[in-house]
C-alpha positions, 0 to 999 in steps of 0.5 A, spaced: 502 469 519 503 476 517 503 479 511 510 486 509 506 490 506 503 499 505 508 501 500 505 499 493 504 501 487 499 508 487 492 505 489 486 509 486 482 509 492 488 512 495 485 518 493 483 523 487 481 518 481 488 520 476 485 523 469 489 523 462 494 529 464 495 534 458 500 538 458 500 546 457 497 548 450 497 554 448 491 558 444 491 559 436 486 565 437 492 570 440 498 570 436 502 563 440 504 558 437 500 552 435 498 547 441 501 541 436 508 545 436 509 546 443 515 541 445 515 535 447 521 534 451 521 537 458 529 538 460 533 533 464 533 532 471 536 538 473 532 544 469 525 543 470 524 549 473 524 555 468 528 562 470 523 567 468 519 571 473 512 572 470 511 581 468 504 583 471 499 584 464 493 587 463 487 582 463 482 584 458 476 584 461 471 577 462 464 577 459 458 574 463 459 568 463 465 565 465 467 558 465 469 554 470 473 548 471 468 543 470 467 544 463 469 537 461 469 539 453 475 540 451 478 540 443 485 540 445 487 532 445 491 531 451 498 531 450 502 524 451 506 524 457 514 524 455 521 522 459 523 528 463 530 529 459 531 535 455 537 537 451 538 545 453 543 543 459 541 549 462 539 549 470 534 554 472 530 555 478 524 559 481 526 562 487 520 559 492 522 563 497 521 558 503 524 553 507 523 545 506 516 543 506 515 539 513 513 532 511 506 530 511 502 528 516 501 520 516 494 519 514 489 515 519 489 507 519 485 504 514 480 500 517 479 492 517 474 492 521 471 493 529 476 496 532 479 493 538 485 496 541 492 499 540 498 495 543 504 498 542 500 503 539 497 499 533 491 499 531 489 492 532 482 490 528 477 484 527 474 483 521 467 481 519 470 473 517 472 473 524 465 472 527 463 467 521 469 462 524 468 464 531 461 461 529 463 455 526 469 454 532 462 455 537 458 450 533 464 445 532 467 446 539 460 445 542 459 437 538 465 435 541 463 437 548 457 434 548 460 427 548 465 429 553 461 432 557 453 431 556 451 433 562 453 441 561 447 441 555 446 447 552 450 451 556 456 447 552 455 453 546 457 458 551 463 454 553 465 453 545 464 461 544 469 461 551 474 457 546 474 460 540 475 467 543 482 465 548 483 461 541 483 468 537 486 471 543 492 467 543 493 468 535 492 475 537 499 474 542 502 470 535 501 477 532 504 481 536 510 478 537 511 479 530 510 486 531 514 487 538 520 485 533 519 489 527 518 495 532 524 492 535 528 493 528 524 500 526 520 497 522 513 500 521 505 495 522 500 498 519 496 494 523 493 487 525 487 484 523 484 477 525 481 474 520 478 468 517 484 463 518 488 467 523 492 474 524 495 479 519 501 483 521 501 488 516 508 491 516 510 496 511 516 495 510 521 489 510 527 486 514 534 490 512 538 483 513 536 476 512 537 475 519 532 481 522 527 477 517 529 470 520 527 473 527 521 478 524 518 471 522 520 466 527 518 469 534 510 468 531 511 461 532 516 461 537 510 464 542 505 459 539 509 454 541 511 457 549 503 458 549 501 450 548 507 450 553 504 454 558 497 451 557 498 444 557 502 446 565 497 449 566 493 442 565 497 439 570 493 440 577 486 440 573 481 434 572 482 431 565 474 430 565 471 438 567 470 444 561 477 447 565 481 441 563 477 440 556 478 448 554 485 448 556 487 441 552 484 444 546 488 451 547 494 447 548 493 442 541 490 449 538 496 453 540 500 447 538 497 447 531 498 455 528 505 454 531 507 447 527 503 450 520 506 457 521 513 453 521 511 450 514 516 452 509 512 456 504 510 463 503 506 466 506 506 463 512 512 465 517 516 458 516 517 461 509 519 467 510 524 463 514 526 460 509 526 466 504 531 469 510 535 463 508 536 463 501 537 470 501 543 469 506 546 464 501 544 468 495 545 476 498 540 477 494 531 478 497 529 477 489 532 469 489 529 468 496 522 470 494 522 466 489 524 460 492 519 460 498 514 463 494 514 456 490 515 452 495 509 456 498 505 454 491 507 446 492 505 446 499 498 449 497 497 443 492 500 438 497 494 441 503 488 441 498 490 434 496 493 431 502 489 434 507 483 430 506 487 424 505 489 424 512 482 425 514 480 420 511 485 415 513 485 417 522 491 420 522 487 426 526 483 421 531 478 419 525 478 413 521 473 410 515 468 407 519 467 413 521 467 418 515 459 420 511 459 424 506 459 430 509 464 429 513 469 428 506 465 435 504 467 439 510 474 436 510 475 437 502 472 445 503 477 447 509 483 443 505 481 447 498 480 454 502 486 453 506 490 452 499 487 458 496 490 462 501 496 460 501 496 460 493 494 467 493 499 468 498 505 467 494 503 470 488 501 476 493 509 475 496 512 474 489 509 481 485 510 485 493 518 483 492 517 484 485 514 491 487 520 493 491 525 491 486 522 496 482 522 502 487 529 504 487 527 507 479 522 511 481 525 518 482 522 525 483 527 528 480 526 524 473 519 525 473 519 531 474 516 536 469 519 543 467 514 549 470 514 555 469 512 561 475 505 566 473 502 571 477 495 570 479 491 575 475 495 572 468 490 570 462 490 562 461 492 563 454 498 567 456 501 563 460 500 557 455 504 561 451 509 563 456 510 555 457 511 553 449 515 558 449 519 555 455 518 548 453 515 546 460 508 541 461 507 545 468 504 552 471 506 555 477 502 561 480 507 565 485 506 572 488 509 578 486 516 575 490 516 568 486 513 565 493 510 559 489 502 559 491 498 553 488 498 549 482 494 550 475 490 542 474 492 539 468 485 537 468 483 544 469 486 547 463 483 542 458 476 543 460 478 551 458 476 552 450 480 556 447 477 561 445 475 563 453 482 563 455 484 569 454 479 570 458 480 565 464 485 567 470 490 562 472 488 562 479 482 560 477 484 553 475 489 552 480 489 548 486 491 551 493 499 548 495 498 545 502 505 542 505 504 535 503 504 537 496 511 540 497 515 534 494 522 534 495 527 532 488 532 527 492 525 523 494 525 516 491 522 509 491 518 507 497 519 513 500 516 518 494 511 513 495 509 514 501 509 521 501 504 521 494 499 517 499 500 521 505 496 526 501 493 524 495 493 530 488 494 530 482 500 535 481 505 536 487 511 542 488 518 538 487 522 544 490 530 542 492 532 542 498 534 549 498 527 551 498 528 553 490 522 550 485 524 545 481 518 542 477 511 540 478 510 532 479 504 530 476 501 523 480 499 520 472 507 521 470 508 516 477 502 511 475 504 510 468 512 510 471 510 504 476 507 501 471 513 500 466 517 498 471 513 493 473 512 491 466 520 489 465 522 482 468 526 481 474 
């Protein structure tokens, strides 16, 4: 079984918490127009940016005490956010006088767990649940030992733990057939993680063709199968009755069960997702697959927690009646009712992910982007306000004296100002430096605007064209409340 996953909605724990933004206002005490006044339209795609070069003025001298960003006490109301459209028509730029930012390095892996390894240069973990099923596969495994091999005694617990490793090992090649076939198709994994009941193969993107996703899903299985092929010749020249026989009949019975629960037709499991490539090529739509497989996976996770015990109960599994006690029916009620959550869980997961990228393509740097106007490190806050009503923009860029943009002025910064110490208060001091990753480009969208806003985590970004010419600011609220709109309109 593995999961698609990575390019989801902004996660606060991506990076700065997001704050209620609120845009440039300009002080009542220096002649500028009233903060309530100031536009509330930034310009359409195409005219964020404001043509203005700032002209050096005079900063009055400070007094003592100087505020600083933190001041949490604002008396301006954060101003709402408003859809990047204006009605001037008019384009203009601020020479950025720079190439193309060089896109962010990727962040490190999340963990998941103890690392283990790095095949095929992914991150391969195990998580903290592992070891609670290894111990319960040691205390089980070793039961059913001890009446077909009495004579090992104690030592039949290190024969288990023996077991339950090979068994996670063989899941960890389930896995990494899936990941071979997403590299073979450029398809990026996060990571594999061994959990609680099997393995996560964390894709970060899905299949472009429901061929590729038919593949993707069935070669975990495939591999299973071969694996209890393999194991049970490997049964054939060893003694039915010794711990070598014992174990590789287990492996090959496990290796058999994973292949032919994966196959079962519902999300998530891998048989599902076969399934959703089958739909899809009918339909030519992801969407109508998702949602067939999803509830299948649904009625498939009601069939096992009722039918699961049942079976138990009746022998199908090797047991029978005259053999059950109540902590057998218990156990067996349990694992029925855990494993029916996760596949629940797992296609409601399935349902909001397909959701998610059906959304995506609405997300649009160019869209959201809010009008900025350039100001000169050493500009009084309370000017530069001014300017930015003037203007109509929501943003402040600080630029050097050649129009070179150099940080960013946090929206959260100029609330926590009180108006009558902004003329006293540098821009500079309340911006943020620029690194690469915070240059953005205006043709990014979607999925890929996304991973650029995680690869660094800001409240505010550069969007420039591709010319090196400043379009705007992007503040990371603006995608957040967008996200959340679109996500909110039914497929």
């Amino acid at each position: 079984m593995d999961v698609s996953g990575g390019s989801g909605q902004p996660r606060s724990d991506d990076g700065e918490p997001t704050e209620r933004p609120a845009g440039p206002t300009a002080p009542t005490n220096d002649g500028g127009p009233d903060p309530t006044d100031a536009p509330t339209a930034p310009p359409r795609a195409g005219t964020p940016a404001d043509t203005g070069k700032p002209e050096p003025e005079p900063k009055p001298e400070p007094p003592a005490e100087t505020p600083t960003p933190e001041n949490k006490n604002p008396k301006t109301p954060p101003e709402p956010p408003t859809s990047a459209t204006d009605d001037t028509g008019e384009r203009g730029h601020a020479h950025a006088g720079m190439a193309k930012g060089r896109p962010p390095q990727r962040p490190r892996e999340p963990g998941g767990g103890l690392l283990m390894g790095r095949p095929f240069g992914v991150p391969v973990y195990v998580a903290p649940s592992w070891f609670i099923v290894a111990a319960l596969i040691t205390w089980v495994f070793g039961g059913q030992l001890d009446r077909v091999l009495p004579e090992l005694g104690a030592a039949r617990y290190l024969v288990s733990l023996f077991f339950a490793i090979a068994f996670y090992a063989s899941v960890l090649v389930h896995e990494l057939a899936h990941t071979v076939a997403a590299i073979r198709f450029k398809l990026p994994v996060r990571r594999i993680q061994l959990q609680f009941f099997g393995g996560v193969s964390e894709i970060e993107k899905e299949a472009e063709t429901p061929g590729r996703e038919f593949v993707l899903a069935f070669v975990g299985p495939l591999l299973s199968l071969v694996l209890s092929g393999l194991f049970y010749l490997a049964m054939q020249p060893v003694e039915p009755g010794t711990v070598p026989g014992v174990l590789l009949a287990g492996l090959m019975v496990s290796n058999l069960i994973v292949a032919i629960f994966n196959l079962l037709p519902g999300l998530p499991l891998d048989g599902g997702r076969m399934l959703r490539a089958v739909v899809w090529k009918i339909t030519g739509r992801p969407m109508s697959g998702t949602v067939a497989a999803a509830w299948v996976g649904r009625a498939l996770a009601v069939a096992v927690l009722i039918g699961l015990p049942l079976l138990n109960y009746s022998g199908a599994f090797g047991g029978g009646t005259e053999d059950a006690n109540g902590m057998d029916a218990l156990t067996d009620g349990l694992l029925a009712a855990v494993l029916a959550a996760i596949i629940w869980t797992g296609a409601g997961n399935s349902l909001r992910m397909a959701r998610l990228r059906e959304h995506l393509p609405e997300l649009r740097a160019r869209t959201l982007t809010r009008r900025a106007v350039p100001v000169e490190t050493g500009t009084p806050l309370s000017e530069a306000l001014r300017r930015a009503n003037a203007a109509g923009a929501r943003a402040l860029v600080v630029v050097d004296a050649d129009g070179n943009p150099l940080s960013l002025v946090r929206e959260a910064a100029i609330v926590g100002v009180p108006e009558h110490r902004r003329p006293w208060v540098a821009v500079s001091g309340l911006a943020q430096d620029l690194t690469d990753g915070m240059r953005v480009s205006a043709e990014l969208a979607g999925e890929d605007l996304l991973d650029v806003l995680r690869a660094t985590p800001a409240t505010e970004y550069l969007v420039v064209e591709d010319t090196g010419e400043i379009y705007g600011v992007l503040s990371a609220a603006d995608v957040e409340r967008a996200f959340v709109r679109a996500m909110a309109r039914p497929s």
